[in-house]
Each structure stands twice: as C-alpha cells, then as structure tokens.
C-alpha positions as CSV (number, residue, x, y, z in Angstrom):
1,X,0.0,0.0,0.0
2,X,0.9,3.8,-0.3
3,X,-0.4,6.4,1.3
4,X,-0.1,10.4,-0.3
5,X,-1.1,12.9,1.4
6,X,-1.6,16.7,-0.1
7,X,-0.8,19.7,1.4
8,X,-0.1,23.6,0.1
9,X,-3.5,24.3,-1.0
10,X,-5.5,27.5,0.1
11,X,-6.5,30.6,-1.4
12,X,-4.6,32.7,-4.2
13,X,-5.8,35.6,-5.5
14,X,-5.9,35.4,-9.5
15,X,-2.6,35.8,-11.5
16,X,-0.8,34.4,-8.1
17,X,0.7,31.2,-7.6
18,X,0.6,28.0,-5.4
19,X,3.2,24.9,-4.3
20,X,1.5,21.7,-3.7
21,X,3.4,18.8,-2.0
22,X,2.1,15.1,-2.2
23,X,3.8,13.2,0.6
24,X,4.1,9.1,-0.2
25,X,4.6,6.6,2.3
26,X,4.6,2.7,2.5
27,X,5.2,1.0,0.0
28,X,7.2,3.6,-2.2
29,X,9.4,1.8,-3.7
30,X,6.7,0.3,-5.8
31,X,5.6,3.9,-7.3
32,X,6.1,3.9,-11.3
33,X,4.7,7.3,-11.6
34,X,2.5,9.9,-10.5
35,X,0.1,12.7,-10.4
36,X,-2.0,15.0,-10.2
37,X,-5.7,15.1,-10.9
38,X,-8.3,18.0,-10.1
39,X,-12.0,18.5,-9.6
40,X,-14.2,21.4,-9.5
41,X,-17.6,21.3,-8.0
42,X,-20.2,18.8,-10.1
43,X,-17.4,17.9,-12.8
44,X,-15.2,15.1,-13.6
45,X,-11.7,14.2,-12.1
46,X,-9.1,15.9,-14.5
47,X,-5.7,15.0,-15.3
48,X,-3.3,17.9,-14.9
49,X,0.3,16.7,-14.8
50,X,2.6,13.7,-13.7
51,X,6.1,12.6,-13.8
52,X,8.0,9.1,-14.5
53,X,9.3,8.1,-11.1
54,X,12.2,6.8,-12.7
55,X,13.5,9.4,-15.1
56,X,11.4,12.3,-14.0
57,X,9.9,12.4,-17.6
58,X,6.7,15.0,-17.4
59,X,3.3,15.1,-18.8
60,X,0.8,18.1,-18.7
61,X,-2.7,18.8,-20.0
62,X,-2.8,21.5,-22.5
63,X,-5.4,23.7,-20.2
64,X,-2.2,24.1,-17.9
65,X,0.8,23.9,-19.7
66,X,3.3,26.8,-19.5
67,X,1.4,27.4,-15.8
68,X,2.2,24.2,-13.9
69,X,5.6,22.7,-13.3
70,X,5.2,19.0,-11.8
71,X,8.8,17.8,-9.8
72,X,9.7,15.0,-7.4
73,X,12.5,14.1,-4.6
74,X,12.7,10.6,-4.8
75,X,14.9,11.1,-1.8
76,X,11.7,12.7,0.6
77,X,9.2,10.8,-1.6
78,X,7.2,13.5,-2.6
79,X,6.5,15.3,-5.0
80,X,5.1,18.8,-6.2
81,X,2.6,21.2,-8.0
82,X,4.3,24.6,-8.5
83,X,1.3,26.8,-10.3
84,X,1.6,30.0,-11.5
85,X,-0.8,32.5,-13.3
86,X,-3.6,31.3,-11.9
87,X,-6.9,31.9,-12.5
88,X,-10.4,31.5,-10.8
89,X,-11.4,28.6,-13.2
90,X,-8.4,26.6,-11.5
91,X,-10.6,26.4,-8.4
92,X,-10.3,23.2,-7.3
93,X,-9.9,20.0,-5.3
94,X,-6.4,18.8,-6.5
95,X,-5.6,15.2,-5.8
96,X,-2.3,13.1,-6.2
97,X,-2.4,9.6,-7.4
98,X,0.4,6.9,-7.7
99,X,0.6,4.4,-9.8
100,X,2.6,1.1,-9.2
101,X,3.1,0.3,-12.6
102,X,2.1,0.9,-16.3
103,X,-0.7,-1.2,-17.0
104,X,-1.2,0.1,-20.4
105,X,-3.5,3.0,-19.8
106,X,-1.9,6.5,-20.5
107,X,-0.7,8.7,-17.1
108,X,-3.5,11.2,-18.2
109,X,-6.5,8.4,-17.1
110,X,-7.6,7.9,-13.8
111,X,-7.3,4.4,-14.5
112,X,-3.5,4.2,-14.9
113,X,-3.5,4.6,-10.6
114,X,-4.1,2.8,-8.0
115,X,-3.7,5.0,-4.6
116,X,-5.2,8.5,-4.4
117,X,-4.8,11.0,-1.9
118,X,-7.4,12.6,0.1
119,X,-7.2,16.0,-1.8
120,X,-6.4,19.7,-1.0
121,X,-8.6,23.0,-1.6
122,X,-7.4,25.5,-4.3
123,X,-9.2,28.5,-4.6
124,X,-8.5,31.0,-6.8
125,X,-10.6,34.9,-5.9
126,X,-11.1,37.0,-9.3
C-alpha cells in the first residue's frame, strides 16, 4: 500500500501562484509514476500533470501547460505542483495519485492509478 497525502492548497488571489506537495509513504518503492488530478464542484476528475518516477519524464494537460511545473525528490518521496498565473477557473480540489506500474493505460487516465490521496482545496478569488 501507499499512502499520499496533499498539502499547500489555500486561497490565491488570481494571476498568483501556489506549491502543492504530495507526501508518499509505505510501500514507495513500488511507485512507477505519478500525479495530479483536479475536480471542480459537479465535474469530472481531470488530469493535470505527472512525472515518470524513474527518469522524471513529465506530462501536462494543454489547459495548464506553460502554468504548472510538476517535480519530485525521490529522496523525501514527494513530489510537487508549482502553479503560477492562476486563474479562478483553476478552483479546485487537487488530488495526487500513484501508480505502481504501467498497466497500459496512459498517465492522463484515472485508471493508470491505484492509490489517491485525500485531496487539497485550491481556490483562486477574481
């Protein structure tokens, strides 16, 4: 098992920026990659980055790309949401996810996880 737990979320005033940290325990070794995933109020879970434990190789989601630098220290097991410019529409619950290994679905899917964290609040004032 592996446990992730958020933190760094709050509110930001629009055109500020935000650090979120994703703490993993347990079973880290195991972690093939993760990420992070957001949901506004009513809407789907969306993908909006994650990173290769291995090789620290990094995917984003066009809505946020240019805004949203994803990183990791493999040696604290963690790893981070640095988001700049941002805007009320990026008001959300942002969770992190882990995934022990490929299984063939793309980091962008919810189903290419298996451990989620509980989530932390961003909320962005116009």
């Amino acid at each position: 098992q592996v446990r992730l737990v958020e933190s760094g979320g709050g509110l930001v005033q629009a055109g500020g920026s935000v650090r979120l940290s994703c703490a993993a325990s347990g079973r880290t070794f195991s972690i093939y990659h993760m990420g992070w995933f957001r949901q506004a109020p009513g809407t789907a879970r969306v993908f909006v980055a994650a990173i290769r434990w291995s090789d620290g190789d990094t995917y984003y989601a066009d809505s946020v790309k240019g805004r949203v630098t994803i990183s990791r220290d493999n040696a604290k097991n963690t790893v981070y949401l640095q988001m700049s410019s941002l805007k009320p529409e990026d008001t959300a619950i942002y969770c992190c996810a882990a995934a022990s290994g490929s299984y063939g679905y793309p980091v962008w899917t919810v189903q290419s996880y298996d451990y989620w964290g509980q989530g932390t609040q961003v909320t962005v004032s116009s």
